[in-house]
C-alpha positions in Angstrom: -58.1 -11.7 28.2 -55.8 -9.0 25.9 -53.2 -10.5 23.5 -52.4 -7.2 23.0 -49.2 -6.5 25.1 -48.0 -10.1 23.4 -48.8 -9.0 19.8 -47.0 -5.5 20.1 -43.2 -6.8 20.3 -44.5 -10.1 17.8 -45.3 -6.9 15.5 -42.4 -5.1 16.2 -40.2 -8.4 15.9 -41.8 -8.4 12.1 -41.3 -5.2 11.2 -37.8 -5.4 12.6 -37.3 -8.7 10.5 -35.3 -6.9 7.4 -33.1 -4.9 9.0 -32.1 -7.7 11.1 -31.8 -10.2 7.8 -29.3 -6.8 6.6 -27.1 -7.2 9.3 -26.9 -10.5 8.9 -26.1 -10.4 5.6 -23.6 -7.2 6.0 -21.6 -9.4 9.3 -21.3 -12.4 6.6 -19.9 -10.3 4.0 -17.2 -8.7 6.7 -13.6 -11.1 6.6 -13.4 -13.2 10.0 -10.1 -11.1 10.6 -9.7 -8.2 12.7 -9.8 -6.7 9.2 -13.1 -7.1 8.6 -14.3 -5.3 11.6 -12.7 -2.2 12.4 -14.9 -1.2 15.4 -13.3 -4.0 17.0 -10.2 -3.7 15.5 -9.8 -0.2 17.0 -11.2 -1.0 20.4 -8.8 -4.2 20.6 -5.9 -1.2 19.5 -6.6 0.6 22.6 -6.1 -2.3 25.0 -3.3 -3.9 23.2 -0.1 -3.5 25.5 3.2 -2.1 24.9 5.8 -4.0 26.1 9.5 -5.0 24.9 12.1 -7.7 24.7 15.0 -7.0 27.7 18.7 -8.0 26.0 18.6 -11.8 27.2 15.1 -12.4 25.6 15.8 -11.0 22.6 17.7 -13.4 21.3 16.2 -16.1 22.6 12.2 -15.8 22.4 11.6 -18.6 20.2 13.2 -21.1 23.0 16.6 -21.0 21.1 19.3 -22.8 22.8 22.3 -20.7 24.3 24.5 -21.0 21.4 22.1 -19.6 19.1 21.1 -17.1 20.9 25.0 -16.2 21.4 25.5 -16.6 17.5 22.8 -14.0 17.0 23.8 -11.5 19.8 27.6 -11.6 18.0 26.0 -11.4 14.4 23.8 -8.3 16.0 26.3 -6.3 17.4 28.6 -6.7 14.3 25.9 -5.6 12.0 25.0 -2.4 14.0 28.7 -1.6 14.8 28.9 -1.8 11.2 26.1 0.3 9.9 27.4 2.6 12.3 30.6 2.8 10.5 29.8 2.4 7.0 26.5 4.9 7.0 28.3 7.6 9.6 27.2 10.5 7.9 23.6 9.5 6.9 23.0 8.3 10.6 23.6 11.3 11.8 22.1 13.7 9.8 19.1 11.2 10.5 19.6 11.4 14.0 19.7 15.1 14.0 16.3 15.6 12.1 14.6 12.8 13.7 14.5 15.0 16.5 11.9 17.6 14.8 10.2 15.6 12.1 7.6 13.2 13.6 7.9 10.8 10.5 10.7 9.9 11.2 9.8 8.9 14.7 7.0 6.8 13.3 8.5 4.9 10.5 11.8 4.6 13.2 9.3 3.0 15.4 7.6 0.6 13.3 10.0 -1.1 11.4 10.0 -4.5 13.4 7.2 -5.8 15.6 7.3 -3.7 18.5 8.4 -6.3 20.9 12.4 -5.4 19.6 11.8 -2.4 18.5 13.0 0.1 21.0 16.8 -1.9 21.3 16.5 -1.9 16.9 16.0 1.7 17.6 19.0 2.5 19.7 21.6 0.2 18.5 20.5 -1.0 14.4 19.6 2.3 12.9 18.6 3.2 9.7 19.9 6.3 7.1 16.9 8.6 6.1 18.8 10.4 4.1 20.2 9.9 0.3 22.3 13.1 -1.4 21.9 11.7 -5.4 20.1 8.6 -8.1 20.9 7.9 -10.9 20.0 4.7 -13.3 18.8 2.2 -10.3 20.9 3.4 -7.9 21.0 5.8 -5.0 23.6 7.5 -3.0 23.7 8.0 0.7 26.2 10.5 2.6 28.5 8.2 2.6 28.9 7.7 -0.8 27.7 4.1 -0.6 25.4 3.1 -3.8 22.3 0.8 -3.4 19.8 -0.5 -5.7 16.7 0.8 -5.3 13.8 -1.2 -4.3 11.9 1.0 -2.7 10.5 2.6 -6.2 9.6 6.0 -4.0 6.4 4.4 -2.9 5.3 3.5 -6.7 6.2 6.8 -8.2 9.0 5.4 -10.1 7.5 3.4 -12.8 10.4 3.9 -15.4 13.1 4.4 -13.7 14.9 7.8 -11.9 16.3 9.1 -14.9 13.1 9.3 -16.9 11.4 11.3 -14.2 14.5 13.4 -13.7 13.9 14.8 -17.2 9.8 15.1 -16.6 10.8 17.1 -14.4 13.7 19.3 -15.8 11.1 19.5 -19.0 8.0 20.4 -16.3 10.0 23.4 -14.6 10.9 24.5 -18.5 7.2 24.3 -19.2 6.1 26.2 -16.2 8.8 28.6 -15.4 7.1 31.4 -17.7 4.1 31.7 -15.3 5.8 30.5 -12.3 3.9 30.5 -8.9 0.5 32.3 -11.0 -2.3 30.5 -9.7 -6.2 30.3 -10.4 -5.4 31.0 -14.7 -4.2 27.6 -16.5 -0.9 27.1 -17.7 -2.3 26.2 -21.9 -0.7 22.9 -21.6 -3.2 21.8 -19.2 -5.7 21.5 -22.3 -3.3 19.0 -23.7 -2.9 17.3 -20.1 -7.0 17.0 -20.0 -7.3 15.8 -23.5 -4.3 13.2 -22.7 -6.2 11.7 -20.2 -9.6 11.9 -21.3 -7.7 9.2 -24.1 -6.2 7.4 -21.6 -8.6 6.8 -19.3 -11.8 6.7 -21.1 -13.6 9.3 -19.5 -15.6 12.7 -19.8 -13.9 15.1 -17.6 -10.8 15.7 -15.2 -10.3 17.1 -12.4 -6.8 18.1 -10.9 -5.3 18.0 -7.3 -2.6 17.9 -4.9 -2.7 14.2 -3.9 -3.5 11.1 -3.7 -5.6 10.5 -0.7 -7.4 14.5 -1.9 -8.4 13.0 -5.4 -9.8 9.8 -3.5 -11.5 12.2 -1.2 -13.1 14.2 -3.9 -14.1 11.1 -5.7 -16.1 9.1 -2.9 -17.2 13.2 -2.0 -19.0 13.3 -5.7 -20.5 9.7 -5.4 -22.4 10.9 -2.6 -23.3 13.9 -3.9 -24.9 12.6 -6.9 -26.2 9.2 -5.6 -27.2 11.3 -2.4 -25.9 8.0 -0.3 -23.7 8.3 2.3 -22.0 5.0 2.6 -19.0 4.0 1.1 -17.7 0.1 1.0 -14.2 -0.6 0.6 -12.2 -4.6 0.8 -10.6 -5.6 3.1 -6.7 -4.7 3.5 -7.2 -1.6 1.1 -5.3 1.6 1.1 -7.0 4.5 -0.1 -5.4 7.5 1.9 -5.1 8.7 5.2 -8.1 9.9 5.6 -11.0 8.8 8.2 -13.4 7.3 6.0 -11.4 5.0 4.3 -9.0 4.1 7.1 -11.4 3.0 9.4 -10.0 0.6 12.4 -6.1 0.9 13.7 -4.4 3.9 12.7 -8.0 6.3 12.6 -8.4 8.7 15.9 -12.1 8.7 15.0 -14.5 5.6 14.5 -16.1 4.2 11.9 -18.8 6.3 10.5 -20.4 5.8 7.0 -18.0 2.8 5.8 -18.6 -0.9 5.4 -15.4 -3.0 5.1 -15.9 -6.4 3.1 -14.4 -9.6 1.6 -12.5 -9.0 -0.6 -13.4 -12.0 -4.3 -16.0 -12.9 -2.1 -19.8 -13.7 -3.2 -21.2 -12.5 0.3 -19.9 -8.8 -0.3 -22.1 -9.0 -4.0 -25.1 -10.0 -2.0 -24.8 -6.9 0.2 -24.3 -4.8 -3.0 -27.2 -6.2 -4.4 -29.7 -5.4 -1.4 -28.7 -2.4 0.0 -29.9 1.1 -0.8 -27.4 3.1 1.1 -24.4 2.6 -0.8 -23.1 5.6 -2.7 -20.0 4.0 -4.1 -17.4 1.0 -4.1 -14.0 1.5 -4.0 -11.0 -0.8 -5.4 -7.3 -0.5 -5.1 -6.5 -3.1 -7.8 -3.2 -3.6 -5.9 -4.9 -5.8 -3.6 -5.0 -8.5 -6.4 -1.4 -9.6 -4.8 -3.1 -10.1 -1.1 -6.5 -10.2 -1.2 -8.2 -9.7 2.3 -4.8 -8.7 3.8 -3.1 -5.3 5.2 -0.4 -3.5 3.5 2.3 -6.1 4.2 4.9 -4.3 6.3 8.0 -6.2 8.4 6.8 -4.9 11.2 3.9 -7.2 11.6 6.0 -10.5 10.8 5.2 -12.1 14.5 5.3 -15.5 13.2 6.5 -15.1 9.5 2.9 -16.2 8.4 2.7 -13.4 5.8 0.9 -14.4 2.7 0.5 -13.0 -0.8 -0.4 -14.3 -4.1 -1.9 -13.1 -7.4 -4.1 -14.9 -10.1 -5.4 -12.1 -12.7 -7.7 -14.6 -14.2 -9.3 -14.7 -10.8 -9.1 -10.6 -10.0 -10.7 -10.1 -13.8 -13.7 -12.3 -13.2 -14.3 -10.7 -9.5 -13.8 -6.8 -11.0 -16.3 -7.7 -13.9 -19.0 -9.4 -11.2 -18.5 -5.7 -9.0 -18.9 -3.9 -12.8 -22.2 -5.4 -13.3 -23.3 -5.0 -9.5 -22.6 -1.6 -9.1 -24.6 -0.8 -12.7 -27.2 -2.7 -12.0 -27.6 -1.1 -8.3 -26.6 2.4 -9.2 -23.5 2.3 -7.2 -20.3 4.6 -8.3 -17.9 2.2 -8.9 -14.2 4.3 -8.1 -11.0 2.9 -9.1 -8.6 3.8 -7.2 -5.4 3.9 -9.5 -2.8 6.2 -7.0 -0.8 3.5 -6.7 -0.8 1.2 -9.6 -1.6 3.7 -12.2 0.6 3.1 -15.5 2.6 0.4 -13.8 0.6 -2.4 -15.2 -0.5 -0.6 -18.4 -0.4 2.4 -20.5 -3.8 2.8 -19.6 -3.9 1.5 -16.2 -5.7 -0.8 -14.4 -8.6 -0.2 -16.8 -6.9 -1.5 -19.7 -5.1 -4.0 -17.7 -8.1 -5.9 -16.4 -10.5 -4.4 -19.5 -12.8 -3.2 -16.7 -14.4 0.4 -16.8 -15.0 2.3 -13.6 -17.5 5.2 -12.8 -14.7 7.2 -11.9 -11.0 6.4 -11.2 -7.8 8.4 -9.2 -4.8 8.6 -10.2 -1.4 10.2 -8.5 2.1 8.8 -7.5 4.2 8.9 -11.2 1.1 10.6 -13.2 3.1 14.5 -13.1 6.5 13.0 -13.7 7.8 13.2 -10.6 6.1 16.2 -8.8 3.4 15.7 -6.5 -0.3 15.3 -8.3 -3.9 14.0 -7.6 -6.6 13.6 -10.5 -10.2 12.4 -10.8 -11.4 11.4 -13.9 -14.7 10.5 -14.4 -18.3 10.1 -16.7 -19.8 13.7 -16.8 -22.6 13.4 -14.9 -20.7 12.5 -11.9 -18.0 14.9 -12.2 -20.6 18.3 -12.1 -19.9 19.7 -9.2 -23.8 21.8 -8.6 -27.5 21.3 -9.9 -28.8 24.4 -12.2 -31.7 23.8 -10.3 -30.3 24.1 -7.1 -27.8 26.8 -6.8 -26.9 26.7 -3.4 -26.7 22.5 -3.8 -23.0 22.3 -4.7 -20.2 19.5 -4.3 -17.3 22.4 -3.3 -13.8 20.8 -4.6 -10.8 23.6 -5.0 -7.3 24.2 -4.0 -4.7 26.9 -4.5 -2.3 24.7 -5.8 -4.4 22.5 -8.2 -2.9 23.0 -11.4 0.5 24.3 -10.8 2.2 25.4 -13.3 5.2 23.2 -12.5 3.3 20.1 -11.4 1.4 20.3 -15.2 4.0 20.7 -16.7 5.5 18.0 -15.2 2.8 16.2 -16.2 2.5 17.2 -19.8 6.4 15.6 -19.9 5.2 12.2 -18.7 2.0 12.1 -20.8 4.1 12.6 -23.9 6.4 10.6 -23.3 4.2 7.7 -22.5 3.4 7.4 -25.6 7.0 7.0 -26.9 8.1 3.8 -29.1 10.6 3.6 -26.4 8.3 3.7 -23.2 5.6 1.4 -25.1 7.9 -1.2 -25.6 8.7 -1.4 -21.7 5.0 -2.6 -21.6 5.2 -5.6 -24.1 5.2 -9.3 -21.8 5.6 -7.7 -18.5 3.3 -10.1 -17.1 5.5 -13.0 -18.6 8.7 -11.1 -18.0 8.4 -10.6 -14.1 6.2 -14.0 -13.5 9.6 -15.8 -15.0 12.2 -13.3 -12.4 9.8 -14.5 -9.8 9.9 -18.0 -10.7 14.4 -17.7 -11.0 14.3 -16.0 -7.7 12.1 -18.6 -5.9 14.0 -21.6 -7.2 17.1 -20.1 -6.4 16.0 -19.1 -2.7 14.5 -22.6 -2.8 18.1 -24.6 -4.1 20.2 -22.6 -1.1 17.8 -23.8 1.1 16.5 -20.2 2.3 13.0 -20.3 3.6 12.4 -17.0 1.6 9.4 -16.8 -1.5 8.4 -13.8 -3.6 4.4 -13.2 -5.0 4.4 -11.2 -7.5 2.0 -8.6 -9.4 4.4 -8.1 -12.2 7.1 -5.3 -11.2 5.5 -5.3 -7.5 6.7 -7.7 -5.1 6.1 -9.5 -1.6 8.3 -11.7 0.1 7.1 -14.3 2.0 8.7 -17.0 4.3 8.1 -21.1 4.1 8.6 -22.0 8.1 7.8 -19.7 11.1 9.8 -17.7 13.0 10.3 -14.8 15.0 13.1 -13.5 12.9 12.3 -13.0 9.8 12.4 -9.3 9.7 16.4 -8.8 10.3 16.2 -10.2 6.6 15.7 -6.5 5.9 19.2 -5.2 8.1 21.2 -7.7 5.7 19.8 -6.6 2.5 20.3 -3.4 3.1 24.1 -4.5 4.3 24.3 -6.3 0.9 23.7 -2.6 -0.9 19.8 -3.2 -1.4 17.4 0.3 -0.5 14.5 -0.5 0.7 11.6 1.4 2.4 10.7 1.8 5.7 8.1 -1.5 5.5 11.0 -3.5 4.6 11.0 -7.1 2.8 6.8 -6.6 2.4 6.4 -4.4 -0.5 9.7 -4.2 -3.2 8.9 -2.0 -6.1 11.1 -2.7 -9.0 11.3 0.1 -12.1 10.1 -1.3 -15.6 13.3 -0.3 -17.1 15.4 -3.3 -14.8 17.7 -4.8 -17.2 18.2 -8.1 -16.8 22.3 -7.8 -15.4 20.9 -5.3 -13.1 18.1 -8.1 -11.6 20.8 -11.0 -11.6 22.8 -8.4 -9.4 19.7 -7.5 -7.1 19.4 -11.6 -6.8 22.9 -12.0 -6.0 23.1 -9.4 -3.0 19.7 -11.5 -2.4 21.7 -14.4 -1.8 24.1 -12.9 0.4 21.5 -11.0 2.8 20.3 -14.5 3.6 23.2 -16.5 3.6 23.8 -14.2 6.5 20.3 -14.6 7.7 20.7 -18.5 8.0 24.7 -19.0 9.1 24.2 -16.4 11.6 21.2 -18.1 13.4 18.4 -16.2 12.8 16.6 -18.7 10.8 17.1 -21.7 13.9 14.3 -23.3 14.4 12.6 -26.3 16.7 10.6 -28.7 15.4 7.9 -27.3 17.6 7.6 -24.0 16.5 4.7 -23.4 14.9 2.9 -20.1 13.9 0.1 -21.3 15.8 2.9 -21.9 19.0 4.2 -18.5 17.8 1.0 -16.8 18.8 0.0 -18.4 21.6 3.3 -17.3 23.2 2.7 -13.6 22.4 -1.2 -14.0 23.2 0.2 -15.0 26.5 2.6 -11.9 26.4 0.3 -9.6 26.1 -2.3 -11.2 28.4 0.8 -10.8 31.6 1.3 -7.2 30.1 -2.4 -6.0 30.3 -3.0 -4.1 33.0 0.2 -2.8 34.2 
């Protein structure tokens, strides 16, 4: 009798026995969430319904009784007769573009969870537009002034006036060559050598933005490790782009990207054992919410947003990745867009004294004009192989190196290293640790069930009991003269240069947004509500809506 046909699949089992123990170890290492697993996450996007509150249920999805839910109908429709008054001019202008500029549409559209969006939309809308800045104010059409939290998506760093005169002293800089492209402006030598210093590396290469220097970085890891896949944590944000957006939000699927835990001993394993890994990527900002999404209002369903930062903690996990990716070959990028020279004059680097393989930088770097730069060891920056002339890593771009942009940059770069700009740097960790800590126990003595996590100047509120509600917070702060962006309450960006009078101020018109918030019955809740009750409902929801 033949064993044969029974010891072909044993063999096969055997042989099969490693890459199954890899996939193992790679599921492991992915977060439980829908984070963690962006095929599914993307399928699950597809069958998700839209569907939307009528006008009786939404005031009264969270099983509000009928005066509450009357209390917030009045409170609604004086707040959106009264934006419509007070911001006239800006509403309409909006209005009028909105019509041919699809971001508009989008952001418009995702400011709340989509369940009251579309009657936010018609009746509480929102200005796009502002005419001047100045200090840590801005301007709409109407002439009404808010303080500005929205820190133009982590550009502003030191405040508008500062990059105002970047960017008058850029245009001064440039204006002798002015749109000559391909030849250097000379005070890009000083720009290179500037950040050679600063960030510790060999060479620089210059771009036109964020998400295009990330590109070029993971494109170079790959090219020199001659790996294709990337890993990134969970919740990062590297750019727009397909291989680092994988999940919601990506047309295309997955390809050559492995999304892990973020702080997480599993995700070192898979480091450690793999051989297909050409580089890791960190956003440092994800120190505030580890494992989680860009916190936007749109996603408060139950108010069970989380956030918290321990540096101690983030240090220890950056160092473990340092030695990993050394020890494995692995291009470790950091991806600085964001955070770069908020936390330190040297960035994230200096901040957490870890050095990266190779490390992007954008947002406030040219002063206020629109910049992306890799900086990196040598070796990984060469773009060919002598021995291979036809083997090249092709990076260019007709407006790399404008004159204008490195000018602006030249401006920032100096000035960075002024007495006065240095100073802004001394205790900030102590300095905004202590506002958070006067905000929270105010929020906490009023009774408001409102927190802020903090990573220094960058903040995240939070809330303490569930609730379905929890993003009109957003509508009264900006009625209390606070600008915010188009996430609302889940990312505020204050500017290094916020005097104390001027934060005692942003906490008092703090104060009144949620004054409003509670008297006015958005902040109700029954003893029963729960997040877990929260979900469930909408589960259920969405399980009536599927199909139809």
């Amino acid at each position: 009798m033949s064993y044969l046909p029974y010891a072909l699949p044993l063999g096969s089992l055997v042989l099969a026995l490693p890459y199954l123990r890899q996939r193992l170890q790679l599921s492991r290492a992915k977060h439980r969430s829908l984070a963690g697993h962006s095929r599914m996450a993307k399928r699950l996007a597809t069958w998700l319904p839209g569907y939307a509150y009528d006008e009786a249920r939404f005031f009264d999805c969270d099983g509000a009784p009928g005066d509450i839910a009357k209390l917030r109908r009045a409170s609604f429709d004086t707040l959106a007769a009264g934006f419509a008054q007070r911001y006239e001019k800006s509403l309409a202008l909006s209005a009028e573009a909105r019509e041919g500029l699809a971001d508009l549409q989008f952001t418009g559209s995702y400011r709340v969870p989509f369940q009251f969006s579309p009657i936010v939309r018609e009746r509480l809308k929102v200005g796009a537009f502002v005419q001047s800045a100045e200090g840590s104010h801005v301007t709409d059409l109407d002439g009404n002034r808010f303080i500005d939290l929205t820190g133009s998506y982590g550009v502003n760093v030191f405040g508008v006036d500062f990059y105002k005169a970047c960017m008058a002293e850029g245009a001064r800089i440039g204006e002798s060559l002015g749109p000559v492209l391909g030849a250097y402006h000379p005070c890009v030598a000083d720009n290179i050598a500037r950040l050679k210093a600063i960030s510790g590396q060999d060479q620089v290469s210059f771009h036109m933005s964020g998400t295009e220097a990330v590109m070029q970085a993971v494109r170079l890891a790959r090219y020199h490790t001659r790996r294709k896949n990337l890993v990134r944590f969970c919740g990062a944000y590297h750019g727009w782009w397909e291989d680092v957006q994988p999940g919601p939000g990506n047309p295309m699927p997955p390809r050559e990207t492995y999304t892990l835990k973020d702080m997480d001993e599993k995700s070192l394993q898979v480091l450690r054992t793999r051989r297909d890994i050409a580089c890791v990527l960190v956003n440092p900002l994800q120190a505030l919410h580890p494992n989680r999404n860009a916190p936007g209002d749109s996603t408060l369903v139950d108010g069970s947003r989380s956030a918290g930062y321990d540096r101690a903690a983030y240090t220890a996990w950056l160092k473990q990745l340092r030695e990993v990716c050394t020890e494995r070959g692995i291009v470790l990028i950091f991806d600085e867009v964001f955070l770069g020279f908020r936390l330190a004059p040297g960035g994230a680097q200096d901040y957490f004294g870890v050095r990266a393989d190779l490390v992007t930088y954008g947002k406030t770097l040219a002063g206020g004009y629109p910049v992306g730069v890799v900086c990196g060891r040598a070796d990984l920056m060469k773009r060919f192989r002598p021995e291979r002339p036809a083997d090249v890593c092709f990076a260019r771009g007709t407006f790399n190196a404008h004159p204008y942009v490195m000018g602006g940059m030249n401006a920032f770069l100096r000035r960075l290293q002024t007495p006065e700009i240095q100073a802004l740097y001394e205790d900030q960790d102590t300095k905004w640790d202590a506002r958070a800590k006067r905000f929270n126990d105010t929020m906490a003595a009023e009774g408001f069930p409102v927190r802020a996590a903090n990573l220094q100047s960058i903040w995240t509120l939070t809330y303490t009991e569930p609730g379905r509600y929890h993003w009109m917070l957003q509508y009264f702060l900006r009625w209390h003269g606070l600008a915010l962006s188009w996430v609302g309450t889940g990312r505020l960006i204050f500017g290094l240069n916020l005097h104390d009078g001027d934060f005692e101020e942003v906490l008092r018109r703090f104060v009144a947004g949620a004054r409003d918030m509670q008297t006015q019955g958005w902040w109700w809740r029954a003893p029963e509500l729960t997040h877990k009750a929260i979900r469930r409902q909408v589960l259920r929801e969405m399980w009536q809506h599927l199909g139809r």
